[in-house]
N, C-alpha and C positions, 0 to 999 in steps of 0.2 A: 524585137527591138535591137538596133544597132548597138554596140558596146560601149561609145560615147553617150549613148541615150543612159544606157543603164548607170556609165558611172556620174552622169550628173544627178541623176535620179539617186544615186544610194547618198552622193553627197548633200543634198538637198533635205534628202529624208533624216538623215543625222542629225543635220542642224536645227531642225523641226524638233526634235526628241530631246537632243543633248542640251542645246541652247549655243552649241560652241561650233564656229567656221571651220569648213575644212580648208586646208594648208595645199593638200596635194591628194590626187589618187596615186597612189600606191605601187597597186595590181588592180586584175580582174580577169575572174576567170568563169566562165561555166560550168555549172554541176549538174546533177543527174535533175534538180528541180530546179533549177534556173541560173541566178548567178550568186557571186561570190565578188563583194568588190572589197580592196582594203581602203581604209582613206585615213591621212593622215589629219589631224586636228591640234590645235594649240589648247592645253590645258592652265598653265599656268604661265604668265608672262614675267619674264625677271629682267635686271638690268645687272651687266649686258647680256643684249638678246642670244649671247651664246647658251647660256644658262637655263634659257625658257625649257618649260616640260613639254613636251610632246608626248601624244598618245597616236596607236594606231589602232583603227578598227576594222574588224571583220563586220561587216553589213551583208545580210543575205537577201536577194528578193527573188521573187518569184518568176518564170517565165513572160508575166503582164509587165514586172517592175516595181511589184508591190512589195515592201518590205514587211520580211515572215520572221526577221532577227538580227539582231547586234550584239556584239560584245566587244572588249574594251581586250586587244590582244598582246600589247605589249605599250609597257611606258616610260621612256628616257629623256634622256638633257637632248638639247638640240645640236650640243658641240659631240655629243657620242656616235663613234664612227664601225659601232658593234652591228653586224647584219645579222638577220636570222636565217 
């Protein structure tokens, strides 16, 4: 699968799970069983929209594209200019 294949796919699959749209990918990257995509998700919306939560995720799938795992990797404001 191409890398764009993969990151629509992990975001697609989040939202399937979470119930919540992603915002943006991230990253992504390959690992020894497939990929690694981050994608970024709006968890909580505030006014003003500086303030909204944002969460990012690590989503894993497999060399097909199938997702094998998620988890929820870091959660801040949207005005936070903190990188990891």
């Amino acid at each position: 699968m191409k890398a764009s294949e993969v990151a629509a796919r992990a975001a697609e699959e989040l939202a399937a799970l979470s119930g919540r749209t992603a915002e943006a990918v991230t990253g992504i990257h390959r690992t020894d069983d497939g990929w690694r995509v981050r994608v970024e998700v709006l968890e909580l919306e505030r006014v003003p929209r500086s303030t909204d939560v944002l969460a990012e995720y690590a989503v894993d799938l497999d060399g097909d594209g199938d997702l094998t795992g998620y988890r929820r990797a870091r959660r801040y404001s949207r005005g936070a200019s903190r990188e990891d």
